[in-house]
N, C-alpha and C positions, 0 to 999 in steps of 0.2 A: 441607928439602923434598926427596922424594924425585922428582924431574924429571931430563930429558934431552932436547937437542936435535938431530938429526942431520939432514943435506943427503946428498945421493946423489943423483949427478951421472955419466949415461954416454951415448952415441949414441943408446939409446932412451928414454929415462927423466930428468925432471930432480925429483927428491924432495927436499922436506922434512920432516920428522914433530917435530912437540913433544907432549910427555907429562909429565904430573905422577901420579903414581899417588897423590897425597895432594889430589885434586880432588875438584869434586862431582861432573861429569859432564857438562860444558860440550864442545861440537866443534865445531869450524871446519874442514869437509874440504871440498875442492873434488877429485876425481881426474877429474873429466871423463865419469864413469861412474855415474848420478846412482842405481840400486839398489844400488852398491857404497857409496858414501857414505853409502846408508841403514843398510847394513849397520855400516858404520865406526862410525856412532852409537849404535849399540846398545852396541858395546864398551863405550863412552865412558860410556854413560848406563847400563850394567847393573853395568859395574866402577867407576865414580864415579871415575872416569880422568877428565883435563882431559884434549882432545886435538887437535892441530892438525896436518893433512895439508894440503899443497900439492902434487900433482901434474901433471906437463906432460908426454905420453907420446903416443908412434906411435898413438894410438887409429885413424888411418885403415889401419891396418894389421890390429889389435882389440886386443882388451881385456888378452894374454898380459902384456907386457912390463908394463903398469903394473900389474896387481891381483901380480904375484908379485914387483916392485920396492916397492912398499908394503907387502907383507909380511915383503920383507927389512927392510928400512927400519925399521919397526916393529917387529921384533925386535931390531933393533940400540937403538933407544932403551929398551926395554924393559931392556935386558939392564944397559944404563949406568944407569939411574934407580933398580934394585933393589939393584943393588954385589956387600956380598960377602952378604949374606941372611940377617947375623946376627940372629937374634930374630927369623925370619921364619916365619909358618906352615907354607911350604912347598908344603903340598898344598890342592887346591882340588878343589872338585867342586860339578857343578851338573845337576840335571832342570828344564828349561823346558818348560812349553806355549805353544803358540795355536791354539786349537781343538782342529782333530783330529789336530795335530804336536804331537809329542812329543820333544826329542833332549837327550840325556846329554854333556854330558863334565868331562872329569879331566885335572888338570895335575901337575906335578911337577918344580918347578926346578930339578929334578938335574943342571944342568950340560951334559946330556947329550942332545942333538938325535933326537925320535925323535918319529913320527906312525903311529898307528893311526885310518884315516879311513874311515867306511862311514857316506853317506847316497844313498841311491839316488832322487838325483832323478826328480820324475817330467816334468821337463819341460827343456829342451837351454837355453833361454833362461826368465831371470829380468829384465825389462825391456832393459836393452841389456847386461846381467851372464852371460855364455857360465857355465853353470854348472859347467864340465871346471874352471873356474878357482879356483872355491873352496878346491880342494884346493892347487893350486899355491899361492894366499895363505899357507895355513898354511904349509905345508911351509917357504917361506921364514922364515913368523917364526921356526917350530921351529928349524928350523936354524940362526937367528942369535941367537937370546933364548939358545939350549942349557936347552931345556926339552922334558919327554914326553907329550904330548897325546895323549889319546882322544875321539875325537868317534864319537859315535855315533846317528844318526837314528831313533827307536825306532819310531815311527810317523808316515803323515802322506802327503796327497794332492796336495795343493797344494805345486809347488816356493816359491813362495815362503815358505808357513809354516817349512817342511822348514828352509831358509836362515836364516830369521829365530828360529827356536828355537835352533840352532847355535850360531849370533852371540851371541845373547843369554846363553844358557850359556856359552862362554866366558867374555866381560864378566866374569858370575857367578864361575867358576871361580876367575880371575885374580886378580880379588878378594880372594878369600877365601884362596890362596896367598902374597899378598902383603901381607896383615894382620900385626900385630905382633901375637904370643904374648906375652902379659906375665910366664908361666911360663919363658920361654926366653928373655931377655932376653941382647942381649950374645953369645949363645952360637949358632956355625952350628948350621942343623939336620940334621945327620947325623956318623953316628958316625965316619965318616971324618975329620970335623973339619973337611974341607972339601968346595964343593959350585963 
């Protein structure tokens, strides 16, 4: 089974994440941030990720320190539960709708930490979820999974749709990146040999 568990523990933030990428889509997130845990499910339940977040964070302070510690967080398990990616698709890519949202993105476990992020919300709050912070999320996994993500909002009026098409694409994305190739068996995928 490919799973991982990790704790992340600092003066602002006390994190736990469990992940099976070989789940149905099962989540147990509590962050204290109850749009942000709607979002976390989508991962769960779009990428058929088991997933379990416990977070305890400054929220009187807001929302910074925990939505981008759960995303480091969650790159770090991520990054453990995939290994070295032998026989691994690789790339992922996903178009989600709801309604009149539309948003795209692309992954690529190259190893290599890197975010191209444009959704131009149309509203500063998504329930008690500061929408500056969505980017921060990523940016933490990206940088700790070392993978290259493109998110892209193509359309869409409503921040929330705008959010929840993202999310859900990802999920998607992840997915389909972290499927086994039965063609490439055994074998990293790239020609480098490694990734």
């Amino acid at each position: 089974m490919r799973q991982a568990e990790i704790s992340r523990d600092t003066l602002e933030t006390k994190i736990r994440v469990k992940i099976n990428l070989d789940g149905s889509g099962n989540s147990q997130l509590n962050t204290g941030i109850g749009f942000f845990d709607h979002m976390l499910d989508q991962i769960a339940r779009h990428g058929a990720f088991d997933l379990e977040i416990e977070s305890v964070g400054d929220l009187h302070i807001d929302g910074h320190h925990t939505v981008e510690d759960v995303g480091i967080t969650l790159g770090q398990a991520f990054a453990k539960a995939v290994g070295d990616k032998k026989g691994l698709t690789r790339y992922g890519h996903a178009y989600v709708p709801l309604d009149e949202a539309l948003s795209r993105v692309v992954v690529d476990l190259s190893g290599r930490p890197g975010l191209e992020f444009d959704i131009p919300f149309t509203a500063a709050m998504i329930g008690a979820l500061d929408t500056q912070l969505v980017y921060e999320f990523f940016q933490g996994f990206v940088n700790h999974a070392g993978v290259s993500l493109h998110i892209d909002n193509l359309k869409g009026r409503n921040a929330h749709h705008q959010c929840e098409t993202a999310f859900k694409a990802f999920g998607r994305a992840l997915r389909m990146a972290v499927t086994p190739d039965p063609r490439q068996a055994g074998v990293v995928p790239s020609t480098k040999g490694a990734l």
